[in-house]
PALUM-366072 format. One record per residue (C-alpha): residue in one letter; y, z, x; residue number from 1. Coordinates in steps of 0.2 Angstrom, whole numbers. Example, Ala and Ser with C-alpha at 12.3 -4.5 7.8 and 13.67 -1.06 7.14 Angstrom:
<recs>
+---+-------+-------+-------+-----+
: r :     v :     w :     u :   k :
+---+-------+-------+-------+-----+
: A :   -22 :    39 :    62 :   1 :
: S :    -5 :    36 :    68 :   2 :
+---+-------+-------+-------+-----+
</recs>
This chain:
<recs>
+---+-------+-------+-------+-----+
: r :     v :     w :     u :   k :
+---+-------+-------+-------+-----+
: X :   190 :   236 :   926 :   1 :
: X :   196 :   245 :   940 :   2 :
: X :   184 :   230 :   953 :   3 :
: X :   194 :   218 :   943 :   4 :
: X :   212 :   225 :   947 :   5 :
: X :   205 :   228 :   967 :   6 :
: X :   200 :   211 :   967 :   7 :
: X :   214 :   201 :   960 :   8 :
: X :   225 :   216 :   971 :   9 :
: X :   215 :   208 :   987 :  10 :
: X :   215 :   190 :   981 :  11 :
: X :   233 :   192 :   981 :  12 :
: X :   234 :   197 :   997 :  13 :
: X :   223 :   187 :  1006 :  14 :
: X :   231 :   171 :  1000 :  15 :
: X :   249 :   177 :  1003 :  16 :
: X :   258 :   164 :  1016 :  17 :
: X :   263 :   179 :  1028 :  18 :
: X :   245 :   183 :  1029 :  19 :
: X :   240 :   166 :  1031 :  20 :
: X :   251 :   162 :  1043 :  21 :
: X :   245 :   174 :  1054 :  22 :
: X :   224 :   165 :  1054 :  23 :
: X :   231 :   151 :  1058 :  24 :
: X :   239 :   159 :  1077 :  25 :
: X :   227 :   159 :  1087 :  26 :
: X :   232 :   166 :  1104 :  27 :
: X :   224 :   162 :  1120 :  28 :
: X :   220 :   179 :  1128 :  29 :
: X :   219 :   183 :  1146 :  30 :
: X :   207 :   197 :  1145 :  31 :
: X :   192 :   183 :  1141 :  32 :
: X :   195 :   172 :  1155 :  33 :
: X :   179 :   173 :  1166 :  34 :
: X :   177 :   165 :  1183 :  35 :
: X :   174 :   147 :  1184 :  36 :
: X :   156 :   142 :  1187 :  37 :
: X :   152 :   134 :  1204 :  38 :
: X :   148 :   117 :  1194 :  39 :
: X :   165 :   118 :  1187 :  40 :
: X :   176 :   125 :  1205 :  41 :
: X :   162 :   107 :  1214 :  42 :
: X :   169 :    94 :  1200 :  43 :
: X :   188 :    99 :  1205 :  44 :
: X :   200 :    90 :  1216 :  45 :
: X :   204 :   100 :  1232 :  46 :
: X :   219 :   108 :  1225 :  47 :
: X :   209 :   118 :  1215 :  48 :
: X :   193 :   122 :  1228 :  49 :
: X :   206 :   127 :  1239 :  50 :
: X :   208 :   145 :  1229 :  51 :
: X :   192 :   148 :  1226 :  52 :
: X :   187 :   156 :  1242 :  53 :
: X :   194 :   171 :  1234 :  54 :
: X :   186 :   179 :  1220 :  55 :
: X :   191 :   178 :  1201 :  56 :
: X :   205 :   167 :  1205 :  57 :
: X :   201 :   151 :  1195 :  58 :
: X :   193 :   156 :  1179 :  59 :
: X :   189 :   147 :  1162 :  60 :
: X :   199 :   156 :  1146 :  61 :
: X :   189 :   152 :  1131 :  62 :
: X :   198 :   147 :  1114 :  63 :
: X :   188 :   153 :  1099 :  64 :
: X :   192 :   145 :  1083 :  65 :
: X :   194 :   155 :  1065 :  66 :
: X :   174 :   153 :  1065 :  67 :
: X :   171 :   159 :  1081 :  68 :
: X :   167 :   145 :  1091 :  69 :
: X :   175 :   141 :  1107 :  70 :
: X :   186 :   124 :  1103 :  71 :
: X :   194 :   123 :  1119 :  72 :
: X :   196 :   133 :  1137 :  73 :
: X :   210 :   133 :  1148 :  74 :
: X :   206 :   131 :  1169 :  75 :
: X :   219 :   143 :  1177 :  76 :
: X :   224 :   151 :  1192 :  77 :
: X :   226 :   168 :  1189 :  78 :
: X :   242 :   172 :  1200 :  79 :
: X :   240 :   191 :  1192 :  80 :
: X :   226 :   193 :  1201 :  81 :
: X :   230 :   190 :  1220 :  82 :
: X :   235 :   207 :  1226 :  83 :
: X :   215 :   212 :  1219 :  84 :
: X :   207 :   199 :  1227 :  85 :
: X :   216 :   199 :  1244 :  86 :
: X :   225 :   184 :  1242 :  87 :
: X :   237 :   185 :  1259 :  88 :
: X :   254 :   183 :  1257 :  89 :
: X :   256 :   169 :  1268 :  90 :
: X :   247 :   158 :  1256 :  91 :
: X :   261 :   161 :  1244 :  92 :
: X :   273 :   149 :  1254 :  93 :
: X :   273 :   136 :  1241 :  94 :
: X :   268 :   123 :  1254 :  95 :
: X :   253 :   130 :  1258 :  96 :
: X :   240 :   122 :  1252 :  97 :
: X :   248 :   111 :  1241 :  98 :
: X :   264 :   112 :  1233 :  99 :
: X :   263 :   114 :  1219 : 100 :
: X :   249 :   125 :  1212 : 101 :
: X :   240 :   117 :  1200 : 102 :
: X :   245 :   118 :  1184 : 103 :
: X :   232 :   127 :  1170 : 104 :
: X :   221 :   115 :  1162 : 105 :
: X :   216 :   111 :  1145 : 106 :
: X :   196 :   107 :  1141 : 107 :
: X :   188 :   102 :  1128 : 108 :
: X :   168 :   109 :  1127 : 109 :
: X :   162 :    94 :  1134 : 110 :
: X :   173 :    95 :  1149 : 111 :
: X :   184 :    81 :  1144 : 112 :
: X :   205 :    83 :  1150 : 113 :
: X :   215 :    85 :  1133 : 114 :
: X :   231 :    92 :  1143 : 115 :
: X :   238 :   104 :  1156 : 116 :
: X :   249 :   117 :  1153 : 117 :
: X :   267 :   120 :  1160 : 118 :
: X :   267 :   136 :  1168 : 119 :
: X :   254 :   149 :  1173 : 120 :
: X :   241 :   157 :  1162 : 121 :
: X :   242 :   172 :  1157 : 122 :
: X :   255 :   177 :  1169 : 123 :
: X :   267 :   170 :  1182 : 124 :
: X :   280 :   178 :  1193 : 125 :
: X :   286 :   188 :  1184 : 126 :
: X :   283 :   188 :  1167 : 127 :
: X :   267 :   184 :  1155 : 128 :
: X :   265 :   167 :  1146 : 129 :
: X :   260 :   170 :  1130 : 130 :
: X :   252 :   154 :  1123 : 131 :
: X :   246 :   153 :  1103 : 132 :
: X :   235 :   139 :  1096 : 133 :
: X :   243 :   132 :  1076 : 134 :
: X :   240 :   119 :  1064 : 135 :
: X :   223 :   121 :  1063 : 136 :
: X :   214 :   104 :  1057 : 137 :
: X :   193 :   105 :  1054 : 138 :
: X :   191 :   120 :  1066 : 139 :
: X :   204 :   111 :  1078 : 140 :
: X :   222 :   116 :  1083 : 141 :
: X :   235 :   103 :  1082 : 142 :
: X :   250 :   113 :  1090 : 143 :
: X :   251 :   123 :  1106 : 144 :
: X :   267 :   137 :  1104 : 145 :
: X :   273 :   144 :  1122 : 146 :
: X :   283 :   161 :  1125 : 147 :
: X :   289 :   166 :  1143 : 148 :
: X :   292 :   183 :  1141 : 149 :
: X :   302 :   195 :  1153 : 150 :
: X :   304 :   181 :  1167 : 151 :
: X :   317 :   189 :  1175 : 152 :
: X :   335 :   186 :  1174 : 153 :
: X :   332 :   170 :  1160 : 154 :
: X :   323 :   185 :  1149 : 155 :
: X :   311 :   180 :  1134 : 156 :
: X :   312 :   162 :  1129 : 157 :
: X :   301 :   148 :  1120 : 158 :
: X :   297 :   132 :  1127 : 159 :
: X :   296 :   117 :  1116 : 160 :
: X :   279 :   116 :  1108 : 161 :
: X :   266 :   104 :  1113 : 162 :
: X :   258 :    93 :  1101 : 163 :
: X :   242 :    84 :  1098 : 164 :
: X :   242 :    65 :  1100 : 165 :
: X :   226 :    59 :  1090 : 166 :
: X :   228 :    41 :  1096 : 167 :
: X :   229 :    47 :  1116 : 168 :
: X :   216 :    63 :  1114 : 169 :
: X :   228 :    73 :  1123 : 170 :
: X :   240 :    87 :  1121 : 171 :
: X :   259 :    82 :  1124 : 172 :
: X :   276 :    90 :  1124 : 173 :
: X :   292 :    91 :  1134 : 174 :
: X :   286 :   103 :  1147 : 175 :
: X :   298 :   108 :  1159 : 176 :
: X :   290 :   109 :  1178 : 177 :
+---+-------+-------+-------+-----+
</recs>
């Protein structure tokens, strides 16, 4: 009897909307971004070579869907990393190389575009980009939610979300930048 009360006790839970909610948010998480493979940094347009003469400053952050799979990776620079890799500052003039930095992209596992993001992953200057993955359809997330968080004097704000299209296989939103 007492199994029967735990279950339904856990059935209860489980399928409450607070709880589901949260396994439909899936966040994209700086701290399993890896460097870009040499295959990848070769099929990129100058703008992106141009940073990879320094190490683990292009990296692929992986997407893992409820099931574990990765869905999607976003291609970013990783502006937090630049004091450790000996970045100089002179290529911080935002007309060197290129003006502007690229802007993260969004892969699917085959290497096809589905999108860019509008700032930089997972953190810009100053501030960290928070970036969550809803609307989950077949192992497939339908809605991109953005947070800038502590950017300085504008403080924490959301950006407008970015959508799937399914007719243009892409991710689009009214991104500022």
């Amino acid at each position: 009897m007492r199994w029967l009360i735990a279950c339904a006790a856990l059935g209860a839970v489980l399928t409450s909307p607070a709880l589901a909610a949260s396994m439909d948010r899936i966040r994209l998480r700086g701290e399993d971004c890896r460097d870009a493979s040499e295959d990848v940094i070769a099929s990129l347009e100058a703008k992106w070579r141009h940073w990879h003469r320094w190490p683990h400053i292009v990296q692929l952050c992986p997407l893992h869907a409820p099931d574990g799979r990765v869905v999607l990776s976003v291609l970013t620079l990783r502006f937090d990393l630049f004091d450790a890799a000996g970045v100089p500052e002179s290529e911080l003039d935002p007309t060197v190389p290129v003006d502007p930095a690229p802007s993260p992209r969004i892969f699917d596992p085959q290497g096809l575009v589905l999108g860019e993001l509008p700032e930089a992953f997972p953190t810009g200057v100053p501030g960290e980009f928070r970036v969550v993955f809803t609307d989950w359809h077949d192992g497939f997330p339908y809605r991109i939610e953005m947070r800038e968080i502590g950017a300085a004097a504008m403080g924490t704000y959301d950006l407008p979300p970015m959508l799937w299209n399914v007719a243009r296989h892409r991710y689009e939103g009214k991104c500022p930048g």
